[in-house]
VOBA-1610 file (N, C-alpha, C; in pm, whole numbers, padded with zeros to 5 digits, always signed):
BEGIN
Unk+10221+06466+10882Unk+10242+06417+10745Unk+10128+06465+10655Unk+10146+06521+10501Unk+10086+06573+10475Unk+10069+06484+10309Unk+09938+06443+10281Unk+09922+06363+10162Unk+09868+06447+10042Unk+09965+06424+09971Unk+09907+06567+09840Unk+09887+06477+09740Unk+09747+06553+09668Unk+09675+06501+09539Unk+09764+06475+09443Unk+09711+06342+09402Unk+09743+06296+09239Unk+09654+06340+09193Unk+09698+06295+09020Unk+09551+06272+08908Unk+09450+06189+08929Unk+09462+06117+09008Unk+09392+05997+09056Unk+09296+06090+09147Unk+09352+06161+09267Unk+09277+06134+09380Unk+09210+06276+09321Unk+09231+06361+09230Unk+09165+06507+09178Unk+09076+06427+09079Unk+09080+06325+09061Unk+08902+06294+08966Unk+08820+06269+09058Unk+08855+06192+09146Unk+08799+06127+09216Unk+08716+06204+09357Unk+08779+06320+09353Unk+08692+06433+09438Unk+08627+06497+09327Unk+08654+06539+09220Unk+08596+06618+09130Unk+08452+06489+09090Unk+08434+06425+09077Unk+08297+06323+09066Unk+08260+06302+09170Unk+08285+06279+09260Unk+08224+06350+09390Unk+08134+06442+09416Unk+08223+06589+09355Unk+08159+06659+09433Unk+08023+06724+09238Unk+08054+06606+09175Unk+08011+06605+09021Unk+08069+06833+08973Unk+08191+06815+08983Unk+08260+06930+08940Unk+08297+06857+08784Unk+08258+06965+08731Unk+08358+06914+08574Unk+08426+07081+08532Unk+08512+07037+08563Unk+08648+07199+08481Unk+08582+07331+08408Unk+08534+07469+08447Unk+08473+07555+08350Unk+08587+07655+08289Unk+08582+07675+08189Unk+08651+07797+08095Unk+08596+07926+08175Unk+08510+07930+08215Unk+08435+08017+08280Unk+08515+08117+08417Unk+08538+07977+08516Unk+08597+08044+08608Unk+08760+08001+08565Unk+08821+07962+08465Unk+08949+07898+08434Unk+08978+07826+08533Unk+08911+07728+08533Unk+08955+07622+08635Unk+09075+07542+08583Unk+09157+07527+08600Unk+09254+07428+08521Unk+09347+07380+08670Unk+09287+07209+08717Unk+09333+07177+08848Unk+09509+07133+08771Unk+09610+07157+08926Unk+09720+07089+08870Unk+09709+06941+08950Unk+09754+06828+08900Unk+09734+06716+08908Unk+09871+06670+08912Unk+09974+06748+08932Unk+10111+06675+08971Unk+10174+06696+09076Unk+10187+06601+09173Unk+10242+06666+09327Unk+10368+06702+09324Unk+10473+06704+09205Unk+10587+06737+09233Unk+10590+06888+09212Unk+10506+06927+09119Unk+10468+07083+09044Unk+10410+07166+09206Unk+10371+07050+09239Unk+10309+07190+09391Unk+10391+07191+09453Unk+10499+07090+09487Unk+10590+07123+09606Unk+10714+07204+09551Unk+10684+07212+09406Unk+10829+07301+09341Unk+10762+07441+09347Unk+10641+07468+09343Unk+10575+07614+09378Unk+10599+07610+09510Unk+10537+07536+09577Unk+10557+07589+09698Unk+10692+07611+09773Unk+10805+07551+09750Unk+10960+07574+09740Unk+10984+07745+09680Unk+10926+07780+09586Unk+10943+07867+09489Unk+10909+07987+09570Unk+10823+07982+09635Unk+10729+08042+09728Unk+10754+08133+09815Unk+10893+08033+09866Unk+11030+08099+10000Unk+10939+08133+10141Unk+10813+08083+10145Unk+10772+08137+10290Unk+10815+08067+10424Unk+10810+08183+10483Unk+10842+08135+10641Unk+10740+08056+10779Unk+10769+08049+10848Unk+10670+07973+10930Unk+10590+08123+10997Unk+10643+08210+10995Unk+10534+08325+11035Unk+10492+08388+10908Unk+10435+08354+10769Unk+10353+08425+10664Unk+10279+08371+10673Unk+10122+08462+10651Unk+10032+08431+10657Unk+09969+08441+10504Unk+09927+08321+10450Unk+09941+08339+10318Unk+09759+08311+10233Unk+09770+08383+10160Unk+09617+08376+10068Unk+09621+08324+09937Unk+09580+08248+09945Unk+09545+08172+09810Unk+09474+08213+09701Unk+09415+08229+09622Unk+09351+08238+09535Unk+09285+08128+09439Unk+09187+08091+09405Unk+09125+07993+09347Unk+09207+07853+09409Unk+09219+07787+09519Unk+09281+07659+09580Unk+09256+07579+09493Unk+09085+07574+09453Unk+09048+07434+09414Unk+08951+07309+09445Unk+09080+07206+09438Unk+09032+07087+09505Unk+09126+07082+09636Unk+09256+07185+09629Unk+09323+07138+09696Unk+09465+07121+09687Unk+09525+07123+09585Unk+09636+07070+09517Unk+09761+07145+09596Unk+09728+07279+09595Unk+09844+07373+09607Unk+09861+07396+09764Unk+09729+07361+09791Unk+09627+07419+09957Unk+09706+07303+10057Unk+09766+07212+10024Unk+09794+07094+10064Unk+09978+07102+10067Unk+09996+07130+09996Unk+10186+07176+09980Unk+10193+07328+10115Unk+10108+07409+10108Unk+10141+07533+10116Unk+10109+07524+10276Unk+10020+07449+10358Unk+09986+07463+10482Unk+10105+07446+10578Unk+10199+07359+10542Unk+10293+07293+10636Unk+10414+07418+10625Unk+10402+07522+10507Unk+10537+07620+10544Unk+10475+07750+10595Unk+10299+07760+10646Unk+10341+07910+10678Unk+10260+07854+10813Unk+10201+08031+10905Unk+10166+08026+11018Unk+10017+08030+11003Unk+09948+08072+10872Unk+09809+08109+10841Unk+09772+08090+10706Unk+09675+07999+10618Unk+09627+08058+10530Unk+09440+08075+10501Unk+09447+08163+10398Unk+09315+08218+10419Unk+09299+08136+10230Unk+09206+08095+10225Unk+09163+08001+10036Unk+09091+08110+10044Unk+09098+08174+09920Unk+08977+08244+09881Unk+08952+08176+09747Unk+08833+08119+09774Unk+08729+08086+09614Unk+08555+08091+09596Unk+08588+08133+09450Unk+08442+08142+09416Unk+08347+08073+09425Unk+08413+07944+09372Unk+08337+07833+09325Unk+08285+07766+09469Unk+08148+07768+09467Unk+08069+07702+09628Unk+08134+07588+09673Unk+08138+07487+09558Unk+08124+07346+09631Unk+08238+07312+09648Unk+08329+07427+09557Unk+08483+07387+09592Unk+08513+07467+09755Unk+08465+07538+09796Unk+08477+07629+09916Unk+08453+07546+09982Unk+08374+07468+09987Unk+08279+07396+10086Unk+08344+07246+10084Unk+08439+07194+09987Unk+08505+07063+10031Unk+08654+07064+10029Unk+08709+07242+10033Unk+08819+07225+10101Unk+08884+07200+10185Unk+08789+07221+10336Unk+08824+07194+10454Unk+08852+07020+10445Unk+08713+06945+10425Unk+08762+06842+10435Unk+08845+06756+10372Unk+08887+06801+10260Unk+09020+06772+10190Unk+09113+06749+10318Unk+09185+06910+10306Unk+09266+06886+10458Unk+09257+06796+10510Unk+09139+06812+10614Unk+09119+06708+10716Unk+09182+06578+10730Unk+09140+06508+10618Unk+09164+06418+10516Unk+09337+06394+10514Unk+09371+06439+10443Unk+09514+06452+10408Unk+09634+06532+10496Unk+09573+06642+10564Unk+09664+06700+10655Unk+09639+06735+10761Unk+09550+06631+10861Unk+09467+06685+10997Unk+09550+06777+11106Unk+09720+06769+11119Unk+09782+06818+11165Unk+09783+06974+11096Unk+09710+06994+11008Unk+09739+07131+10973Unk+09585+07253+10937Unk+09540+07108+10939Unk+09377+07213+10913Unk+09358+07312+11034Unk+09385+07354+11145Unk+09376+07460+11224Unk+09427+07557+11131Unk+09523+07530+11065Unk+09593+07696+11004Unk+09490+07746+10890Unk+09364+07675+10861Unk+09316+07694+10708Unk+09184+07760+10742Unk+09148+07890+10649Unk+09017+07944+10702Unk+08964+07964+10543Unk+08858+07932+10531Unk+08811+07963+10346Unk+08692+07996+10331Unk+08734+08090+10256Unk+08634+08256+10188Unk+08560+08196+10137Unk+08443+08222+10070Unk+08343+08176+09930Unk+08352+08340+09935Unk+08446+08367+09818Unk+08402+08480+09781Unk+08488+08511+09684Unk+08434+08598+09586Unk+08560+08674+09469Unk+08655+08703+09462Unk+08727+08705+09464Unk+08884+08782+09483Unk+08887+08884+09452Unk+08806+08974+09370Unk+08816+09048+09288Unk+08712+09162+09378Unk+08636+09100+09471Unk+08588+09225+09591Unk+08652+09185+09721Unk+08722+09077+09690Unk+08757+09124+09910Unk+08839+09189+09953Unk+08796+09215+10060Unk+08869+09349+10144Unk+08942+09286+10252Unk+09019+09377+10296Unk+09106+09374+10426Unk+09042+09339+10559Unk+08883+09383+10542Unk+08809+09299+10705Unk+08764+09164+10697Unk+08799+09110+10566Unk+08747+08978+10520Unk+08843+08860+10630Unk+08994+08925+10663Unk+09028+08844+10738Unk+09092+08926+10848Unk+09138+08793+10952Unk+09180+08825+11090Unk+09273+08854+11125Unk+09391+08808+11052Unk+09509+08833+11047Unk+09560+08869+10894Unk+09622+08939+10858Unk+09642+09041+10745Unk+09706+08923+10690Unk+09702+08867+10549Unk+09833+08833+10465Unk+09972+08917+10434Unk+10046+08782+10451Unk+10167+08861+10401Unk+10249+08820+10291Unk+10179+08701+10243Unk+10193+08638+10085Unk+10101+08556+09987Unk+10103+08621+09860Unk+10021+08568+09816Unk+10087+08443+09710Unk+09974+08340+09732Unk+10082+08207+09653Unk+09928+08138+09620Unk+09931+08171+09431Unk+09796+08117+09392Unk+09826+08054+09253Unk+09724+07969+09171Unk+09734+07922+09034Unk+09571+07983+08987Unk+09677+08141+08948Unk+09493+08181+08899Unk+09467+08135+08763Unk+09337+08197+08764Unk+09277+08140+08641Unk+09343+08317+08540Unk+09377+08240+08428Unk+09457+08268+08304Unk+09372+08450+08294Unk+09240+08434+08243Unk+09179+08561+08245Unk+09185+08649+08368Unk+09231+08641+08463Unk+09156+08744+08553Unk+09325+08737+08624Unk+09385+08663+08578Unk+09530+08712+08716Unk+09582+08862+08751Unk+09655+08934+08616Unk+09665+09091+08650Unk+09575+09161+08742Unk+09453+09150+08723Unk+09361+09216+08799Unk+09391+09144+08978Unk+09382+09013+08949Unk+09325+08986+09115Unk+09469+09002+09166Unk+09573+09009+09113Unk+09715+09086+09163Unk+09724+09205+09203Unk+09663+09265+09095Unk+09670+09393+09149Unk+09540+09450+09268Unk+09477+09396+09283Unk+09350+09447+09360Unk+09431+09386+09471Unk+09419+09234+09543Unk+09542+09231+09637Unk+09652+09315+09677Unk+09719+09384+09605Unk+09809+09471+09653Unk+09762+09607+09651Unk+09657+09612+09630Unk+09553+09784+09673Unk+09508+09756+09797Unk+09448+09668+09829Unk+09367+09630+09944Unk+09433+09543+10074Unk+09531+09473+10031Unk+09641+09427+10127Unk+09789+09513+10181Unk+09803+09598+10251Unk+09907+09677+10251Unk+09995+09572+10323Unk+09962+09502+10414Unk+10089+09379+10456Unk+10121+09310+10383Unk+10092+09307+10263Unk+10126+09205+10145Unk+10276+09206+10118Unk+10298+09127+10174Unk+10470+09209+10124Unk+10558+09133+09968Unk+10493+08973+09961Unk+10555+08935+09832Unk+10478+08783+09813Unk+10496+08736+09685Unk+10371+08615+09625Unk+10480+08569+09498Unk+10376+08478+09497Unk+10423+08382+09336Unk+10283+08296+09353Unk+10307+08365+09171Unk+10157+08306+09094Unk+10200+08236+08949Unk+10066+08135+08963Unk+10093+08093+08786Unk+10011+08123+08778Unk+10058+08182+08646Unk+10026+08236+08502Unk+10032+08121+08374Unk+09902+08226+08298Unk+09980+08151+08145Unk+10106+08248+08101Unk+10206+08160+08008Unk+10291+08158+07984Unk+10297+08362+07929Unk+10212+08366+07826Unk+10243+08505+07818Unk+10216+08602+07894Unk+10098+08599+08002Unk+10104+08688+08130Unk+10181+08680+08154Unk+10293+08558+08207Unk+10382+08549+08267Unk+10504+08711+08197Unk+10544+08666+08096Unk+10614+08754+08005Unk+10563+08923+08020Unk+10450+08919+08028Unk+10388+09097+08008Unk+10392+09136+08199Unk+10371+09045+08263Unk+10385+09118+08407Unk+10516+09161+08434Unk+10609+09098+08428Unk+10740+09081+08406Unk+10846+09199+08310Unk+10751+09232+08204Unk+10814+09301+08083Unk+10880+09448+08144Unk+11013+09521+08098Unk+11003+09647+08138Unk+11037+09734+08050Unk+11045+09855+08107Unk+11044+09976+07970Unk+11117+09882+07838Unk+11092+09992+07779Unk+11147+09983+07637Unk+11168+09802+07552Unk+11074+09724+07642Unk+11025+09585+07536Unk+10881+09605+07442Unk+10889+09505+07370Unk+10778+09538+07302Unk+10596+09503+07388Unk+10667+09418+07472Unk+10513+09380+07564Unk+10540+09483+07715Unk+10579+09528+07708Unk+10600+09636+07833Unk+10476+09701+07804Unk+10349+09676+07898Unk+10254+09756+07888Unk+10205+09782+07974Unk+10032+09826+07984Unk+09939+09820+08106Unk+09959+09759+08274Unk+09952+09617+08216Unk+10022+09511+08355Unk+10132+09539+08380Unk+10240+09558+08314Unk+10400+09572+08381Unk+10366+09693+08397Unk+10340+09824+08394Unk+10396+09934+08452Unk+10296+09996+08587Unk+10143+09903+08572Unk+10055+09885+08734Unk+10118+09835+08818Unk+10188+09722+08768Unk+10235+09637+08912Unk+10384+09709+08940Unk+10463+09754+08867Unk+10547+09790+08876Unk+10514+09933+09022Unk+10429+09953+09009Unk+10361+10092+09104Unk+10396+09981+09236Unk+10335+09913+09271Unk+10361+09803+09348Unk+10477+09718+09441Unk+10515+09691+09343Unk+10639+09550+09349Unk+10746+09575+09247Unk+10838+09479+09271Unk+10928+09466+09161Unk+10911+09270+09125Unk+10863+09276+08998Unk+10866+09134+08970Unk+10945+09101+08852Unk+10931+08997+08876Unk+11095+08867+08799Unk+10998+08717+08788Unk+11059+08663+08635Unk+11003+08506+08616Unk+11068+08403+08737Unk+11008+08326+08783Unk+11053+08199+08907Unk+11017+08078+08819Unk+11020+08073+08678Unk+11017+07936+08651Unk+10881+07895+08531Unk+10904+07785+08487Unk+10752+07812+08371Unk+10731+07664+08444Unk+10603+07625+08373Unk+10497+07447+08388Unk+10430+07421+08257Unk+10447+07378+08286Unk+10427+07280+08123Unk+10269+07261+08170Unk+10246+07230+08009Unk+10080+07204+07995Unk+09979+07083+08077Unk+10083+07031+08067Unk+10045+06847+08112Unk+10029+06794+08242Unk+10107+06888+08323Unk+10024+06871+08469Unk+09901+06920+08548Unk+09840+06992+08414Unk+09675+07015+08476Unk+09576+06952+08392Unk+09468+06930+08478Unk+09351+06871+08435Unk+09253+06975+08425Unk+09134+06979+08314Unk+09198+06971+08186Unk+09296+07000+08156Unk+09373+06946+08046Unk+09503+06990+07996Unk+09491+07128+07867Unk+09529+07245+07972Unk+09483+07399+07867Unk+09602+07418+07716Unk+09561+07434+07633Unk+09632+07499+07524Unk+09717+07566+07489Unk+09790+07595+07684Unk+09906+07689+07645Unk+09993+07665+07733Unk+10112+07724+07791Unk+10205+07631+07906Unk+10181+07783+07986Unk+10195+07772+08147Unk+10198+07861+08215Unk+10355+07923+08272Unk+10381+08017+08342Unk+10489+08079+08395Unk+10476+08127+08578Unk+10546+08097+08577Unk+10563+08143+08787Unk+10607+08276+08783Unk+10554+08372+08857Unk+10592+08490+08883Unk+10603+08565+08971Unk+10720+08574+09054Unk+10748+08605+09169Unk+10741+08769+09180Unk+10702+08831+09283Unk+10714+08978+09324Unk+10747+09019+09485Unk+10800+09113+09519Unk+10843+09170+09611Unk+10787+09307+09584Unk+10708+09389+09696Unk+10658+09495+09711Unk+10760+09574+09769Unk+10750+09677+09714Unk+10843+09775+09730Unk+10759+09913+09760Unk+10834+10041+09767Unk+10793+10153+09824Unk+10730+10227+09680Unk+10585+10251+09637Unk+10564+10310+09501Unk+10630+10463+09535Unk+10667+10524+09395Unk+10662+10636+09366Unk+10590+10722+09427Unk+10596+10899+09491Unk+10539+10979+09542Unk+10395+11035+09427Unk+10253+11026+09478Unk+10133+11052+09406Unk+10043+11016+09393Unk+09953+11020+09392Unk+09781+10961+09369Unk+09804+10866+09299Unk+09816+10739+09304Unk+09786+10600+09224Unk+09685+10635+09144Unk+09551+10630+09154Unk+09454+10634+09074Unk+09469+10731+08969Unk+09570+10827+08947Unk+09616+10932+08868Unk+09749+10951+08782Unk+09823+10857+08842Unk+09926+10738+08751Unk+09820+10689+08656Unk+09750+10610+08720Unk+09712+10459+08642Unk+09634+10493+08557Unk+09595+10667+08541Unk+09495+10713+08432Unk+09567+10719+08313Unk+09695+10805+08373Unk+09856+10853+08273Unk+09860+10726+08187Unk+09874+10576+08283Unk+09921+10480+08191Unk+09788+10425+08090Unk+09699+10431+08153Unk+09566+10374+08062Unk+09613+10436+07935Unk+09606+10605+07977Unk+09581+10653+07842Unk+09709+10645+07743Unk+09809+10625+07818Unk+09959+10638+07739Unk+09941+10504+07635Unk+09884+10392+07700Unk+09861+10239+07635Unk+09767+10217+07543Unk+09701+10311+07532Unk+09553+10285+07473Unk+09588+10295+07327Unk+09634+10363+07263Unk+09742+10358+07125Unk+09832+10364+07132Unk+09887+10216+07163Unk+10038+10247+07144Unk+10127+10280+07067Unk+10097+10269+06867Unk+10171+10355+06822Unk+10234+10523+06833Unk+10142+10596+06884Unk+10101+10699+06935Unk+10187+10727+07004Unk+10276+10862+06992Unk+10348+10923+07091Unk+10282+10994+07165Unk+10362+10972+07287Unk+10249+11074+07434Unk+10211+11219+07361Unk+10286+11295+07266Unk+10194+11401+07260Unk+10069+11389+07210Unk+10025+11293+07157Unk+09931+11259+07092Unk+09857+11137+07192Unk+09909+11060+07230Unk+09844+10956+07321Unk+09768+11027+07485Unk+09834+11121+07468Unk+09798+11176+07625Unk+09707+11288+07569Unk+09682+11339+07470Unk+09576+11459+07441Unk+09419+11444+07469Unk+09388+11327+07525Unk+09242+11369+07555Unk+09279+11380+07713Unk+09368+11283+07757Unk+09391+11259+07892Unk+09418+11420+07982Unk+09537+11481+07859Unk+09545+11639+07929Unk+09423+11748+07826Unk+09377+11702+07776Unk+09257+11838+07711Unk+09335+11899+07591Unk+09419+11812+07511Unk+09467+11845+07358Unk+09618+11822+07373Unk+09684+11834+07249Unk+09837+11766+07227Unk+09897+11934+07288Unk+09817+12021+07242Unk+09970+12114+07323Unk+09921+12133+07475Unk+09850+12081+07544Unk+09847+12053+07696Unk+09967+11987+07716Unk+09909+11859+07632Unk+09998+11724+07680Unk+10120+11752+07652Unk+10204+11815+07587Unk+10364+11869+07572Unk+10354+11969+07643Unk+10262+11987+07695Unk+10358+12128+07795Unk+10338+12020+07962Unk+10296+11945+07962Unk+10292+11860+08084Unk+10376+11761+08059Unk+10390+11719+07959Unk+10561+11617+07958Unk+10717+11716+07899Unk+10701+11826+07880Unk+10797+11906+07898Unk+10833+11932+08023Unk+10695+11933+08113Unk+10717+11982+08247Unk+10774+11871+08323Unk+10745+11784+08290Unk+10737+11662+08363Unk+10965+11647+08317Unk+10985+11654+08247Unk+11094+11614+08183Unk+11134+11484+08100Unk+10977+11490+08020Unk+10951+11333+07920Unk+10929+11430+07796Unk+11067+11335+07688Unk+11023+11419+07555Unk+10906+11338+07525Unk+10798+11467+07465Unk+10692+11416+07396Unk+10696+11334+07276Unk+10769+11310+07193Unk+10764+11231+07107Unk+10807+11102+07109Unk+10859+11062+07289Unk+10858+10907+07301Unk+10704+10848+07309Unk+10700+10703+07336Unk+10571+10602+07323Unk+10595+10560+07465Unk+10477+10535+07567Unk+10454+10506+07676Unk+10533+10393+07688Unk+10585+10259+07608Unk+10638+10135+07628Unk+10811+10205+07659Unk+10819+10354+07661Unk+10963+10382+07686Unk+10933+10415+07829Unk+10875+10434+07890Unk+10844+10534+08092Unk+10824+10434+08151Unk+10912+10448+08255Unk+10923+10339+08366Unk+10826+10397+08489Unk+10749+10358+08619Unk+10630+10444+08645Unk+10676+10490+08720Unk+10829+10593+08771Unk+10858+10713+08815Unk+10806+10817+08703Unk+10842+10803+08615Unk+10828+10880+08506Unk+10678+10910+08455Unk+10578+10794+08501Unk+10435+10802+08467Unk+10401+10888+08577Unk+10397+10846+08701Unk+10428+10917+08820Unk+10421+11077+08809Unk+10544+11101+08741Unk+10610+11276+08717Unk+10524+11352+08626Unk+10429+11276+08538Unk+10366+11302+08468Unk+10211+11358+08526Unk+10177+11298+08568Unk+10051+11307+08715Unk+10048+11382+08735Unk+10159+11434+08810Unk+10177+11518+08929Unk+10183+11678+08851Unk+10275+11655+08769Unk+10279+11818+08674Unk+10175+11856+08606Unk+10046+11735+08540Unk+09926+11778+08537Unk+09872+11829+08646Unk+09859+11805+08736Unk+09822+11865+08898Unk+09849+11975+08910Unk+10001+12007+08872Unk+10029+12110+08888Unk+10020+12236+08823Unk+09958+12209+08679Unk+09945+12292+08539Unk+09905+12365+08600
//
């Protein structure tokens, strides 16, 4: 039996452990047990995923999520939260604390020897600033990763999600898109976290898929630079990227992208094709 945090019992560790909420690391705890067990439902894992968390907490999510897989690994920054997760568990889910092993460490540097058994889903409530990134670094550095659901704030939610030809189809949707294929799983309202943040968040489910044939790091230059003015048509958006505008049209001629579309039109086969025919100039 597994006892998951109220608002009650998340102050009451948070003065404890004298934690008060930072903007800093976007701490924003959720404080409603029905919101974790509808993520963790949302989640779809099996009793053999081995799953990584991201910023746990106090606990909230860490506590729903132990009883559906075979492994999870908390990775967090914050010391004292690292250090009174275990006994949270203990506490609340002694039948399950064997499955729980927790990082003190960044998300944003760990590597694949950090753990013992590879993840194979990621299921986190990151903090608002840094989610795209610690998504995408996870799926550089985790190749068993096979699929996750994260909250977001509400408009990450929307821009990870976005695809060609919307107006927020940018940077984040066409990285992760290299990746996965992701889809919205649902939004949360403001009011079930403590502090209560300024904006409502979104669930965002992904499934990893097979990327496009090419140097990633040589895509993701294509898209930097395609994004970086987006009014800017690639013959013009891509001219420092290829060494002037009639490079860059003779490499999206080559490629078979008219130059006078805008990067928010290329889906990342097409960023992809672009790469590669610079390579090939």
């Amino acid at each position: 039996m597994v006892e998951l945090l109220g608002a009650k019992d998340i102050r009451q560790i948070a003065t404890a452990l004298s934690v008060r909420p930072t903007k800093t690391l976007g701490q924003n705890f959720v404080i409603d047990a029905n919101t974790v067990r509808r993520i963790a439902d949302a989640a779809r894992l099996t009793d053999e995923d081995v799953v990584v968390e991201v910023g746990p907490g106090l606990g909230s999510l860490t506590l729903a999520l132990l009883p559906r897989c075979a492994r999870l690994h908390a990775v967090e920054i914050d010391g004292r939260l690292a250090g009174a997760l275990r006994p949270t568990v203990e506490a609340r889910a002694p039948r399950e604390a064997a499955k729980l092993t927790v990082h003190h460490v960044d998300a944003m540097t760990v590597a694949a020897t950090e753990f013992d058994v590879m993840p194979t889903a990621l299921v986190a409530n990151l903090p608002y600033n840094v989610a795209v990134p610690v998504v995408l670094h996870m799926l550089a550095v985790l190749p068993e990763l096979r699929r996750g659901l994260v909250m977001v704030q509400a408009e990450v939610a929307e821009r990870m999600t976005a695809g060609p030809g919307s107006k927020i189809y940018g940077v984040p949707s066409a990285k992760l898109a290299w990746y996965a294929s992701c889809r919205r799983a649902g939004s949360v309202p403001r009011g079930v976290f403590w502090p209560v943040p300024n904006v409502d968040s979104g669930l965002v489910a992904f499934e990893r898929r097979e990327p496009p044939s090419g140097d990633r790091k040589k895509v993701f230059e294509v898209i930097d630079a395609a994004f970086a003015q987006r009014r800017k048509i690639l013959r013009g958006a891509l001219a420092g990227w290829a060494g002037g505008m009639d490079a860059a049209e003779r490499v999206l001629t080559a490629a078979g992208i008219d130059p006078r579309l805008r990067g928010e039109a290329l889906d990342i086969a097409e960023f992809a094709r672009i790469a590669a025919h610079r390579e090939a100039a």
